[in-house]
N, C-alpha and C positions, 0 to 999 in steps of 0.2 A: 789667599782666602778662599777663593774658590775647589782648590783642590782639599783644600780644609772640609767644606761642605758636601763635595761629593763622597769627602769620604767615610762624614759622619752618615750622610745621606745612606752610603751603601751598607754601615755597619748596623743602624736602627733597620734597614729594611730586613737583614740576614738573622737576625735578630727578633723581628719578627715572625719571619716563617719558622725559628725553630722553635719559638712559642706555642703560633701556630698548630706548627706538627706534635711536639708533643703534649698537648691541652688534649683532655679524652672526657667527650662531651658525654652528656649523661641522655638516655633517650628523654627524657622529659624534657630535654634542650633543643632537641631536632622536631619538635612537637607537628608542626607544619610543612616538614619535609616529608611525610609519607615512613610506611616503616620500612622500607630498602634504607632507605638512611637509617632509622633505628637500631637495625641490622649493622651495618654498615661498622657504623659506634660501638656496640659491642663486640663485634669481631675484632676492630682493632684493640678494643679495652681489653680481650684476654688474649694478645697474641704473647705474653709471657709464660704461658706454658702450666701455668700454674692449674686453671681449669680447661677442661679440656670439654668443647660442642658446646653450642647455645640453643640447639634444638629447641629444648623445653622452656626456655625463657621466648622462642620466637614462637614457639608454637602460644603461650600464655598472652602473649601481646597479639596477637594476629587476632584469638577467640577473644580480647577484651576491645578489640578494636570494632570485629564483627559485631558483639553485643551492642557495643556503641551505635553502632549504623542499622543495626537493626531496631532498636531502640527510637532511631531520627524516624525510619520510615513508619513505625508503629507494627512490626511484626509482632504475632505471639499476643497483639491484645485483641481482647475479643469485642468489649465494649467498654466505655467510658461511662460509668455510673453519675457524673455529676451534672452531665450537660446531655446524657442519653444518646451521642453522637456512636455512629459503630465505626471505627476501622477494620482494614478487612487482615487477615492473618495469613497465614501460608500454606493451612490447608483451604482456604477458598482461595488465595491465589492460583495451589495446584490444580483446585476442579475447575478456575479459571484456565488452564493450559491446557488442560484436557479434552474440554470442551473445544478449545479452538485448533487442538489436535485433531477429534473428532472431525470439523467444517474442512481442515484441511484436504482430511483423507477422503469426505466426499467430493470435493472439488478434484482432487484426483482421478475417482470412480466417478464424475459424474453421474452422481448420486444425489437425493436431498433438493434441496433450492439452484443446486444448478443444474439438475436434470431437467426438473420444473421450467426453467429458464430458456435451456435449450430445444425441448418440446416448445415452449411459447414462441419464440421467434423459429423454428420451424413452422409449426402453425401459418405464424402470420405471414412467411415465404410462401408455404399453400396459400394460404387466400391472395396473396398478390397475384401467384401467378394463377391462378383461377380468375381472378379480377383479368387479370390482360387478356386471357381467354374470351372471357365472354364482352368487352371493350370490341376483341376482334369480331366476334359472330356479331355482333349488333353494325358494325360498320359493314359487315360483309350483307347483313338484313337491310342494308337502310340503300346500300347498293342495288340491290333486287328490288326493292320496294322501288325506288328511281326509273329501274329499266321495265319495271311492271307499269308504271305510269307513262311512262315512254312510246310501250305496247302500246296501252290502251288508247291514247292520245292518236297512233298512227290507228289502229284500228276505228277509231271517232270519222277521222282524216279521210279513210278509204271508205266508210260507209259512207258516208255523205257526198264524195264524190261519186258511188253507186247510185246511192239514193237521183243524184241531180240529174246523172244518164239516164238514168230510167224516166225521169219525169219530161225530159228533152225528146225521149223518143216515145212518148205515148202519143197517141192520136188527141187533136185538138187541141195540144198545149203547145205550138208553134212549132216544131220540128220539122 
């Protein structure tokens, strides 16, 4: 019984692949598989010899395919008259790449907004270091100012201790 079953088993599966292989799918059948598979389908549907190149039937599917995709994205329409909404087309797409071709090449030349840019934060490197500049001359001023009061304080110091000899050695004030 068993060898019964393997063997119908292996007769229906042989059987099926040469179903399988010779069934010649129509591309409307591959719908979902992308057209390499469409492709694919027809090349095998005329290896008989009979016609010869599918060029023009890939070429017809490929542009009815593109239509289609372009058609999802909304190329080619300019505006929608019933809701007043604009999509944008493929000549403002292109002056959209052009434009960001333009930004490119001045970021290249540092040109444009990133010249601006780079002048700015130069700039503001000048003023830093011009800031630590003068950060330094005011600590170097506040230095002096210190050893100026220092001075002066010891000159306070030695006048007065002038002052008190002289008053020690005048006549009549106990000396």
């Amino acid at each position: 019984m068993i060898k019964l079953l393997s063997a119908t088993a292996a007769i229906t599966l042989g059987a099926g692949i040469a179903v399988a292989q010779t069934t010649t799918e129509t591309p409307e059948a591959a719908v979902g598989t992308g057209i390499g598979a469409d492709v694919s389908v027809m090349a095998k549907a005329q290896r008989d010899g009979e016609s010869r190149g599918i060029g023009a039937e890939v070429s017809a599917m490929a542009q009815a395919r593109n239509a289609v995709r372009a058609e999802q994205r909304g190329d080619d329409v300019a505006e929608d008259a019933e809701d007043g909404t604009e999509t944008r087309g493929k000549a403002a797409l292109a002056a959209d790449v052009a434009a960001a071709r333009g930004e490119n090449r001045a970021v290249r030349g540092n040109a444009g907004a990133v010249a601006d840019l780079r002048a700015a934060r130069t700039g503001a490197a000048d003023a830093r270091a011009t800031g630590t500049a003068a950060r330094e001359s005011a600590a170097s001023v506040r230095t002096a100012a210190m050893d100026a009061r220092a001075n002066a304080s010891a000159v306070r110091d030695a006048a007065k201790a002038i002052r008190e000899t002289v008053q020690a050695v005048r006549p009549g004030r106990g000396g």
